[in-house]
TORKOL-4160 file (C-alpha; in steps of 0.2 Angstrom, whole numbers, padded with zeros to 4 digits, m for minus):
339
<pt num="1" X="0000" Y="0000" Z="0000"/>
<pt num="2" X="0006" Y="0017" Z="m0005"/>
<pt num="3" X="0005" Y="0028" Z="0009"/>
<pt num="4" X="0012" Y="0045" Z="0000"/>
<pt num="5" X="0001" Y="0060" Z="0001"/>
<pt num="6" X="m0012" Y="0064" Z="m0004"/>
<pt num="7" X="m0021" Y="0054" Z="0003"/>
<pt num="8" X="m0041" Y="0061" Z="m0009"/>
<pt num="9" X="m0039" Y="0049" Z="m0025"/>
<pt num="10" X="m0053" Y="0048" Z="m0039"/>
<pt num="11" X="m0061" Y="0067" Z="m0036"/>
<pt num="12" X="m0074" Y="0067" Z="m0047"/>
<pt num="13" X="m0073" Y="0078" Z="m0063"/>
<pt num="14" X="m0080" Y="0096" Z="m0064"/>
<pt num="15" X="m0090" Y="0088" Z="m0080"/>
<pt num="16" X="m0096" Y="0074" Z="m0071"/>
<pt num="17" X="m0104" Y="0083" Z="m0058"/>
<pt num="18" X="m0112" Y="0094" Z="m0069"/>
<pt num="19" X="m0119" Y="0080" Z="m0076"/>
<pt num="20" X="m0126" Y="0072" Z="m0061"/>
<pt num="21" X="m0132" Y="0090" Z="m0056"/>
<pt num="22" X="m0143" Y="0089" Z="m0074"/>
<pt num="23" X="m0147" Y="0072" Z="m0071"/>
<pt num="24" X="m0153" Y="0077" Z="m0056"/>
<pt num="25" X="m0166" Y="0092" Z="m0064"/>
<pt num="26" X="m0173" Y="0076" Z="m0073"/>
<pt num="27" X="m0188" Y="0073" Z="m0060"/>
<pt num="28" X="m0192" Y="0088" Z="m0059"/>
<pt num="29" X="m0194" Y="0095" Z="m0077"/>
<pt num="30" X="m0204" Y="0079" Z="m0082"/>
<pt num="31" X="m0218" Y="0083" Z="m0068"/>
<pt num="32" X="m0218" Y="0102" Z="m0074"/>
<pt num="33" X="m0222" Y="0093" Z="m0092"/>
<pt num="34" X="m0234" Y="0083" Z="m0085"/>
<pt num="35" X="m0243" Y="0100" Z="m0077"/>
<pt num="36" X="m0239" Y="0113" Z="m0089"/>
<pt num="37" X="m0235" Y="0105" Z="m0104"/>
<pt num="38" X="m0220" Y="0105" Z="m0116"/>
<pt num="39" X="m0215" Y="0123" Z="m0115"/>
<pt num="40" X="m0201" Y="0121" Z="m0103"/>
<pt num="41" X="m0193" Y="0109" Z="m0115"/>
<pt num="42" X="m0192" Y="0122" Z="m0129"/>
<pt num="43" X="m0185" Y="0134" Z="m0117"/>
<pt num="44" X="m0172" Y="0122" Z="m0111"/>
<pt num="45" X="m0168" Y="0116" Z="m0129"/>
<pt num="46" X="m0165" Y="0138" Z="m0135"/>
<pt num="47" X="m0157" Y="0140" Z="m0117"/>
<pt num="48" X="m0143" Y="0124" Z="m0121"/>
<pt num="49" X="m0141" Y="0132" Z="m0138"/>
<pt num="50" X="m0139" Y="0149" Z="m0132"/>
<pt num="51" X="m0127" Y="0145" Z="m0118"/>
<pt num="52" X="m0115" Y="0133" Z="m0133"/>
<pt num="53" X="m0116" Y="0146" Z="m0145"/>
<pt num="54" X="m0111" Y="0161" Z="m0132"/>
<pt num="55" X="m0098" Y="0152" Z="m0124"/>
<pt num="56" X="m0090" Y="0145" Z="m0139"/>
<pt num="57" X="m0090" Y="0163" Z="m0146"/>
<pt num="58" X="m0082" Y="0172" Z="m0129"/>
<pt num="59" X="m0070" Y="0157" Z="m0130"/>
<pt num="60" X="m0063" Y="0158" Z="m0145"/>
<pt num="61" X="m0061" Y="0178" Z="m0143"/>
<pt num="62" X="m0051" Y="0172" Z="m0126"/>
<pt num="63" X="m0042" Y="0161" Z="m0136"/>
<pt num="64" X="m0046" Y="0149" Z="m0125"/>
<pt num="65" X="m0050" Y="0129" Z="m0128"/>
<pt num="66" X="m0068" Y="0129" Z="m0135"/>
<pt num="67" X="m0070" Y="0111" Z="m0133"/>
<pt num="68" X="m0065" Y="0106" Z="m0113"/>
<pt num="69" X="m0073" Y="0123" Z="m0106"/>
<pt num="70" X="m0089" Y="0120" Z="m0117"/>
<pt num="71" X="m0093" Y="0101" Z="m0111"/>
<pt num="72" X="m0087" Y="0104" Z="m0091"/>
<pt num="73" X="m0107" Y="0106" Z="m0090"/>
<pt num="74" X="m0105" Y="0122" Z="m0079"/>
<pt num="75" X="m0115" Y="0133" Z="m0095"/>
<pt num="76" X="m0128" Y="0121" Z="m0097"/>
<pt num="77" X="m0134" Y="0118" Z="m0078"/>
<pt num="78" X="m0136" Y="0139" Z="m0077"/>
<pt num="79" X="m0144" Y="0138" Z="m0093"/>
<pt num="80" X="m0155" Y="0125" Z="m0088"/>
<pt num="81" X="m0159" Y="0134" Z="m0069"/>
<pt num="82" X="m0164" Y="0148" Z="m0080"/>
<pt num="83" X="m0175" Y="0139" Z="m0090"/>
<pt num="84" X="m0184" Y="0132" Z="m0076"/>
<pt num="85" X="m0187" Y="0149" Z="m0067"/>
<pt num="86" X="m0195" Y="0160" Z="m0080"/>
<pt num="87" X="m0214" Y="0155" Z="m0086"/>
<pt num="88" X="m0213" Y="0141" Z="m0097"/>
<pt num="89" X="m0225" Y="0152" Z="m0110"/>
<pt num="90" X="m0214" Y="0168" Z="m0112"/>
<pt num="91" X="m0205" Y="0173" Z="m0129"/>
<pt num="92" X="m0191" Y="0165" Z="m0138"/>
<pt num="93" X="m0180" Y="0180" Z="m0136"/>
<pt num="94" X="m0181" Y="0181" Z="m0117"/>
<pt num="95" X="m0174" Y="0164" Z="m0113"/>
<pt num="96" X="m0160" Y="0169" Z="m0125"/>
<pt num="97" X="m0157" Y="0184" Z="m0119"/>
<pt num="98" X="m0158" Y="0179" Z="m0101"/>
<pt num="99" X="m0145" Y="0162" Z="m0106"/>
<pt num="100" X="m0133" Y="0176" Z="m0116"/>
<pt num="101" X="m0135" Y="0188" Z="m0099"/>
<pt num="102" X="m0131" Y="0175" Z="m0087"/>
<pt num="103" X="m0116" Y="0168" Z="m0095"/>
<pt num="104" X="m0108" Y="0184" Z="m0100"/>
<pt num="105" X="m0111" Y="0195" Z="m0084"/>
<pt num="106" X="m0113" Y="0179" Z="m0074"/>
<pt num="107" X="m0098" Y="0171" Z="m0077"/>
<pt num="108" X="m0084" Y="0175" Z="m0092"/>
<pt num="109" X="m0082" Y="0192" Z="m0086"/>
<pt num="110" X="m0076" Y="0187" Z="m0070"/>
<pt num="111" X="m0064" Y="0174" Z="m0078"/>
<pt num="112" X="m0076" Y="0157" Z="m0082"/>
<pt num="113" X="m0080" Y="0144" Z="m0073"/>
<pt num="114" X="m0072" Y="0145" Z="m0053"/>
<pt num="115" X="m0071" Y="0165" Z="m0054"/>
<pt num="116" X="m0088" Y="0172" Z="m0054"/>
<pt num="117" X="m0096" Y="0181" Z="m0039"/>
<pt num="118" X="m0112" Y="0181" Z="m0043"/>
<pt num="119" X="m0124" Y="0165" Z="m0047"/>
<pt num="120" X="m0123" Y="0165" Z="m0066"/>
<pt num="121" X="m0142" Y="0159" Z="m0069"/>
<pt num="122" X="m0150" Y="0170" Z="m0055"/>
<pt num="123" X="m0143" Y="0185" Z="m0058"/>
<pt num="124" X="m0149" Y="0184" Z="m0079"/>
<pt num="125" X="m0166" Y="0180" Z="m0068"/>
<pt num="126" X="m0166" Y="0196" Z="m0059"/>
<pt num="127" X="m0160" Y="0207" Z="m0076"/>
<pt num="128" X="m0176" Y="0199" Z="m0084"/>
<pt num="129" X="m0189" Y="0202" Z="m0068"/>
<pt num="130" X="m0183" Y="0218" Z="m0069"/>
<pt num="131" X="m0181" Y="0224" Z="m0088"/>
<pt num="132" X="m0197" Y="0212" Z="m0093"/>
<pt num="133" X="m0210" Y="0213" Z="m0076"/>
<pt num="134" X="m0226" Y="0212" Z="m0086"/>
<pt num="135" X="m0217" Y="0195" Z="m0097"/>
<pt num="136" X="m0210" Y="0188" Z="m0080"/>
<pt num="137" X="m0228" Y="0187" Z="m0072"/>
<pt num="138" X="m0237" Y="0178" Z="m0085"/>
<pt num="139" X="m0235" Y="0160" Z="m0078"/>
<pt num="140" X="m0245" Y="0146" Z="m0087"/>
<pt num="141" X="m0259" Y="0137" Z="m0076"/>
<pt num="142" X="m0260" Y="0118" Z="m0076"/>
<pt num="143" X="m0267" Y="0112" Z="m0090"/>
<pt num="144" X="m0277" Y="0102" Z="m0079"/>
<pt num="145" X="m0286" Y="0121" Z="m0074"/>
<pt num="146" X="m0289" Y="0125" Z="m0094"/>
<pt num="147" X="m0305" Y="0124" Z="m0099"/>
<pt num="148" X="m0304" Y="0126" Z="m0114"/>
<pt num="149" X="m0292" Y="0111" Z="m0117"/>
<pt num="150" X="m0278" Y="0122" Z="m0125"/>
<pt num="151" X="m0265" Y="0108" Z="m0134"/>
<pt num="152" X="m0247" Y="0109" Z="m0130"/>
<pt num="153" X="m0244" Y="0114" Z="m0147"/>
<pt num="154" X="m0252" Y="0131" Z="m0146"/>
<pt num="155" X="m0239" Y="0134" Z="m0131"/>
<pt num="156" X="m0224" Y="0131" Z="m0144"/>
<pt num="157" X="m0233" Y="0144" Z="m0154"/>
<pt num="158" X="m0236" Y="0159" Z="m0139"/>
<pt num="159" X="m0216" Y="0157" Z="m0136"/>
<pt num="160" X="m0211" Y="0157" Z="m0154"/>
<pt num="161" X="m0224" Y="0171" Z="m0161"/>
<pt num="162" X="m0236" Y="0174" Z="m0149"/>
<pt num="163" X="m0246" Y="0185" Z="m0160"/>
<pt num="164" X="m0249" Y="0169" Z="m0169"/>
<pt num="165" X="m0265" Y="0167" Z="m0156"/>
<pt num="166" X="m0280" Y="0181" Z="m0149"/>
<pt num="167" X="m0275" Y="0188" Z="m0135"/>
<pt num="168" X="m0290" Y="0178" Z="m0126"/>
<pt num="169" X="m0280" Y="0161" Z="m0128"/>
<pt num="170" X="m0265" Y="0168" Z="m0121"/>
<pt num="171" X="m0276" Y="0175" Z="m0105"/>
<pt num="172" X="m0284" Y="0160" Z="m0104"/>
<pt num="173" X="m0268" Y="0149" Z="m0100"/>
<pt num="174" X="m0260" Y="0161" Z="m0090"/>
<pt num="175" X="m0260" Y="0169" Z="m0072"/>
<pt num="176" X="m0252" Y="0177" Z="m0058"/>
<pt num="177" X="m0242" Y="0164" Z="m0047"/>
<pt num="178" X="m0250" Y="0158" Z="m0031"/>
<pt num="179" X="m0237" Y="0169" Z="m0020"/>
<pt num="180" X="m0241" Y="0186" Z="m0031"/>
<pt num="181" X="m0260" Y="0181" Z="m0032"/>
<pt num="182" X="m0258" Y="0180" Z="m0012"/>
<pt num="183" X="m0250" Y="0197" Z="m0010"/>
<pt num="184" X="m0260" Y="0205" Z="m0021"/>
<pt num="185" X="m0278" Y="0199" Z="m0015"/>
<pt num="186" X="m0271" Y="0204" Z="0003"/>
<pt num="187" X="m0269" Y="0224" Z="m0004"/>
<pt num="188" X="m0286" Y="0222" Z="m0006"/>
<pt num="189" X="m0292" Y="0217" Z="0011"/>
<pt num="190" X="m0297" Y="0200" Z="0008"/>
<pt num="191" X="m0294" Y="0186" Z="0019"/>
<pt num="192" X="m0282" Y="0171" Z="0017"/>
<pt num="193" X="m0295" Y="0157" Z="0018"/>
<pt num="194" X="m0305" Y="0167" Z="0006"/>
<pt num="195" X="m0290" Y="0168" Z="m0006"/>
<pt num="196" X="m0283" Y="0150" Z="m0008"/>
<pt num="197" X="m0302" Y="0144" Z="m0011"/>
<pt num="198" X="m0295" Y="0150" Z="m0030"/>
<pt num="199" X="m0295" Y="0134" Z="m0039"/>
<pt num="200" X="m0272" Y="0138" Z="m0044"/>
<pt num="201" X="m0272" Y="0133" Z="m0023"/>
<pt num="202" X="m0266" Y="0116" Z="m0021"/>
<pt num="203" X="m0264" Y="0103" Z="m0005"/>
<pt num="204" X="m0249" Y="0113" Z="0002"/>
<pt num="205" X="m0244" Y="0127" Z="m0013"/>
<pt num="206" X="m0250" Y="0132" Z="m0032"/>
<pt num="207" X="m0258" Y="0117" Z="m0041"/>
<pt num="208" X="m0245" Y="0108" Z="m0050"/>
<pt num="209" X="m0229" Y="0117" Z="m0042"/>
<pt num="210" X="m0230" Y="0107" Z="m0027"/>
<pt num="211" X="m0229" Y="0091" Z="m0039"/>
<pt num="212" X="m0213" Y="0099" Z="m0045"/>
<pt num="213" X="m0206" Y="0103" Z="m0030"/>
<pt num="214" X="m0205" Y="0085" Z="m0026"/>
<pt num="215" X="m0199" Y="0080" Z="m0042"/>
<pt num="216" X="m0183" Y="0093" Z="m0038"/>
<pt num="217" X="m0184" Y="0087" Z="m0020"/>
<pt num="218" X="m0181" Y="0069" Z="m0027"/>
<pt num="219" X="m0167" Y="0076" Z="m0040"/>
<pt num="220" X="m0162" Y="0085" Z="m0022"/>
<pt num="221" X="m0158" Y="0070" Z="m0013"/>
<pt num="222" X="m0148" Y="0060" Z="m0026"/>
<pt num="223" X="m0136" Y="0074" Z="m0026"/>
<pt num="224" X="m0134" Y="0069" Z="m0007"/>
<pt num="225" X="m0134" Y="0053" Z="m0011"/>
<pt num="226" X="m0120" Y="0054" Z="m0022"/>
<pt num="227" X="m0109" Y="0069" Z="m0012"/>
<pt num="228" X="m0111" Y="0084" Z="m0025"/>
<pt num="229" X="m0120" Y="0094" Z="m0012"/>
<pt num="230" X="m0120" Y="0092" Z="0007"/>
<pt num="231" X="m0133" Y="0094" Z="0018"/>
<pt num="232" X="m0128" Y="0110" Z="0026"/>
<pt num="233" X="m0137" Y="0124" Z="0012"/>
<pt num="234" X="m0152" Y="0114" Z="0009"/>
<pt num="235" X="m0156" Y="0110" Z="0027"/>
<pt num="236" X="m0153" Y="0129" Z="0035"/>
<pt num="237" X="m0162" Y="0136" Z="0020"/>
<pt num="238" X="m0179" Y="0128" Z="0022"/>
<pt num="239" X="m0175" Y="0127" Z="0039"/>
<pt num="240" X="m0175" Y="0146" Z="0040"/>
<pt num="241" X="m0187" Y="0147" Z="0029"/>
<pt num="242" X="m0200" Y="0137" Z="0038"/>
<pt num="243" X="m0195" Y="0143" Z="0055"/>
<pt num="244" X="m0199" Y="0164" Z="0050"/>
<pt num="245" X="m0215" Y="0158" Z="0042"/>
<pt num="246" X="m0220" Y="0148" Z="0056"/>
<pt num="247" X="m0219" Y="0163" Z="0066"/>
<pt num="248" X="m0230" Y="0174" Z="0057"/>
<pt num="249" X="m0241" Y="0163" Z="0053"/>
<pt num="250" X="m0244" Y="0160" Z="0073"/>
<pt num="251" X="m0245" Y="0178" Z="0075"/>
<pt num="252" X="m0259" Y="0181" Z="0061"/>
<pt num="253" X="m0266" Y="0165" Z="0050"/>
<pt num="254" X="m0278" Y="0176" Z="0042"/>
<pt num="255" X="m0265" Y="0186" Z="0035"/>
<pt num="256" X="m0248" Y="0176" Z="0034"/>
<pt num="257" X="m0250" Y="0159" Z="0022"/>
<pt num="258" X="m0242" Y="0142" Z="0033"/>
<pt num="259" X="m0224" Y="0138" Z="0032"/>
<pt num="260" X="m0227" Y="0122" Z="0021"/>
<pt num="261" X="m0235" Y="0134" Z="0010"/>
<pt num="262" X="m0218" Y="0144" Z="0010"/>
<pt num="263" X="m0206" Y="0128" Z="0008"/>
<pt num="264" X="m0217" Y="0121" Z="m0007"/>
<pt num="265" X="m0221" Y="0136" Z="m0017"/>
<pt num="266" X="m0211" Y="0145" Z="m0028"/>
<pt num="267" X="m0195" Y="0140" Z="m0031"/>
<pt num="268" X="m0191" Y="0135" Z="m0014"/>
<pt num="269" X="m0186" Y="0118" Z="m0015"/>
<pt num="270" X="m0176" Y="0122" Z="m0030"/>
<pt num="271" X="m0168" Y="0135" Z="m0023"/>
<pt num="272" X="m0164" Y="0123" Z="m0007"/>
<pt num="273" X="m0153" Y="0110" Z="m0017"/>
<pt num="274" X="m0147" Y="0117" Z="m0036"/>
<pt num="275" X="m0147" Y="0138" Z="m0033"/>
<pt num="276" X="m0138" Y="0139" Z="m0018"/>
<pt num="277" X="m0127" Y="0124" Z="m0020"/>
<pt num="278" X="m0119" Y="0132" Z="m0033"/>
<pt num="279" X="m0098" Y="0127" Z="m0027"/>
<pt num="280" X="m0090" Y="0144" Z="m0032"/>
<pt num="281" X="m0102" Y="0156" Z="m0029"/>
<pt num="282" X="m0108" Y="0151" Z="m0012"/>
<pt num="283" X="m0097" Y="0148" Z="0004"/>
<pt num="284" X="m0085" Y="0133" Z="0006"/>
<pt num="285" X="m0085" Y="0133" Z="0025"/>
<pt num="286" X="m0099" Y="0119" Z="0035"/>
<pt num="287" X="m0101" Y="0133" Z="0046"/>
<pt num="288" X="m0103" Y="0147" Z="0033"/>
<pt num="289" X="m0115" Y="0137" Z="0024"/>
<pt num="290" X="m0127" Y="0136" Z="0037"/>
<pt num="291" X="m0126" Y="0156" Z="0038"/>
<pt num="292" X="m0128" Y="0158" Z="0021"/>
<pt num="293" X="m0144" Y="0147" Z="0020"/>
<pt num="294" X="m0152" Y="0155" Z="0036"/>
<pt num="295" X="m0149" Y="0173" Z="0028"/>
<pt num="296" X="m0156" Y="0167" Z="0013"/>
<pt num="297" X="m0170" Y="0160" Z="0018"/>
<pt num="298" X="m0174" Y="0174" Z="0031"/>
<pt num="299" X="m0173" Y="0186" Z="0015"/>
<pt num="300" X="m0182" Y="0176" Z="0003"/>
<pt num="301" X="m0198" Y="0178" Z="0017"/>
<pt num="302" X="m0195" Y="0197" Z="0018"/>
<pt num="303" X="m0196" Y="0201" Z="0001"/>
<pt num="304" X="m0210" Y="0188" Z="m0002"/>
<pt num="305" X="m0220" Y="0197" Z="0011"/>
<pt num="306" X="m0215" Y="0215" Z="0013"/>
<pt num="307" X="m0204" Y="0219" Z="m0006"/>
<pt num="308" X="m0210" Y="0222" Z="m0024"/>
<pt num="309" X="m0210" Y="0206" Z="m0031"/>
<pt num="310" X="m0220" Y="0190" Z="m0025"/>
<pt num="311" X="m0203" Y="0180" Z="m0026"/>
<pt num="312" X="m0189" Y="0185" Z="m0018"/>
<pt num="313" X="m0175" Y="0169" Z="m0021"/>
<pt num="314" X="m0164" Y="0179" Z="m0033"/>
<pt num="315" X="m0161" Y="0193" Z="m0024"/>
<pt num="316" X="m0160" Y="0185" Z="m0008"/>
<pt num="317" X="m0147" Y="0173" Z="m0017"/>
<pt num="318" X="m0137" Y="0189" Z="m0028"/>
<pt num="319" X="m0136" Y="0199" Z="m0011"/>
<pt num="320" X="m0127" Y="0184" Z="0000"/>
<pt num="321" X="m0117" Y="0182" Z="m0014"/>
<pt num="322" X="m0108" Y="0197" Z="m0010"/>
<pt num="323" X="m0106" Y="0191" Z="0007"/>
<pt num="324" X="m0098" Y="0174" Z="0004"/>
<pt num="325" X="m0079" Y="0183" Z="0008"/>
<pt num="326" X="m0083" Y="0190" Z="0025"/>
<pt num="327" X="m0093" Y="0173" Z="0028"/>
<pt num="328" X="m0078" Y="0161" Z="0021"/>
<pt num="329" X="m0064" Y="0172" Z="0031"/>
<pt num="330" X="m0075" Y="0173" Z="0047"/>
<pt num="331" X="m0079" Y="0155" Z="0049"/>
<pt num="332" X="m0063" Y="0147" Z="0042"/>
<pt num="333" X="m0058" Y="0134" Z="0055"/>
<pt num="334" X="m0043" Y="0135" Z="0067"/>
<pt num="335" X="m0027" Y="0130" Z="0057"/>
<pt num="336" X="m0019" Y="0116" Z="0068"/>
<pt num="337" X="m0004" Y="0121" Z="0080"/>
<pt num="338" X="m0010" Y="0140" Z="0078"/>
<pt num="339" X="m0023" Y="0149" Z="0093"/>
């Protein structure tokens, strides 16, 4: 037995756990097919496109190798983030401009892939919100709430030319999300059991989200199974998350929706175990981790309930992000043989 450092053999390659990371997305994105139908799949096809075309461009002007930096995987899993986060029935252009955002300002100019500060597919998410409000509110309903039994078909055609249909189609399949239907019924007075009697109200979140949050929750737990995440993030995200709601929700039912409402609506569970996850922009410390996930999840309640927009996951994330130095250097563990 060789017994020379070091002693970590067999580390698994940046590609294969980007890999395991999409592999992981599987679950989830086949449940939001199931419920909304196959315009997530277009957007994840023009997203992957995007993302190879942009990076072999910015490659090949850094004269860097096209081919290894290209199939590490790192581009497609923020592509593929992205493409999960914006309505499955907005525009061609916005999940290309949103892929070309994030891996421009997200990560090449910081350097690529190990360099970036900022979470590459959240921060082309908050350019979009931002830039494109009206767009980024118009969330599909489940196509088991569409009465007029709209065909998938029709939802390739709203992305790709939506003036190909009336305006009454495109209103019939979409709405406001449960959260910003919440918050925006709660402006005018009305009460929370009278607000999730609307039929987008499921068991525990919005009809047909909370089916795909356990799809990304099973995807969630493989990447534990297999080491590519620990537990730290996910576990003091939701954690935080459910403990803040439970709170309010004590102090006003009425008025504050449950802390299971919280953990399965929106993109919560996504958030718990690919957003934050995310090796370079997030903290490297066990320690650090659990403060990043509890700040996050605190922020992610404030800006849900008391901000301008009905979801507050990118914001939350793009602000800790600046953090993750003072959060790294403060929890570092003692060096041995130094006080």
């Amino acid at each position: 037995m060789d017994n020379r450092s070091p002693y970590i053999v067999d580390a698994p390659s940046v590609s294969v756990i980007m890999f395991k990371v999409l592999l992981a997305l599987i679950p989830g994105i086949a449940l939001y097919v199931y419920a909304y139908g196959l315009g997530v799949i277009l957007n994840i096809f023009l997203a992957s496109l995007t993302v190879i075309l942009t990076e072999s461009a910015i490659l090949a002007i850094r004269k860097l190798p096209i081919k290894v930096f290209i199939l590490d995987g790192s581009g497609l899993v923020a592509a593929w983030l992205l493409a999960l986060s914006i309505p499955s029935i907005a525009p061609w252009w916005i999940i290309v401009l949103g892929t070309l955002l994030c891996i421009t300002f997200g990560k090449h100019v910081y350097g690529g892939l190990g360099y970036n500060l900022f979470n590459p597919a959240m921060l082309g998410y908050a350019i979009l919100l931002i830039s494109f409000p009206l767009i980024m509110s118009q969330w599909q309903i489940p196509n088991s709430l569409i009465e007029n039994n709209i065909e998938w078909f029709d939802q390739i055609k709203i992305i790709m030319n939506s003036s190909l249909l009336s305006k009454e189609t495109i209103d019939a399949m979409s709405s406001a999300t449960p959260l910003d239907y919440i918050k925006t019924q709660l402006t005018l007075s009305q009460s929370l059991s009278v607000i999730q009697q609307n039929k987008i109200f499921g068991f525990l979140g919005g009809k047909g989200l909370e089916l795909i949050s356990l799809g990304y929750l099973a995807g969630g737990l493989y990447l534990l199974k297999e080491k590519i995440i620990s537990w730290h993030l996910p576990v003091s995200f939701l954690a935080s998350l459910f403990i803040i709601a439970s709170i309010f929700y004590s102090i006003a039912p009425d008025t504050y929706a449950s802390p299971l409402f919280h953990v399965m609506s929106g993109g919560s569970i996504l958030c718990a175990f690919f957003i934050i996850t995310d090796p370079v922009s997030g903290p490297t410390t066990p320690k650090g981790k659990i403060y990043f996930g509890i700040a996050i999840g605190l922020l992610v309640f404030i800006i849900r309930i008391f901000g301008g927009y009905p979801e507050g996951i990118a914001f939350a994330v793009l602000i800790m992000n600046i953090f993750v130095p003072l959060i790294d250097s403060l929890t570092q563990p003692r060096i041995f043989g130094h006080k």
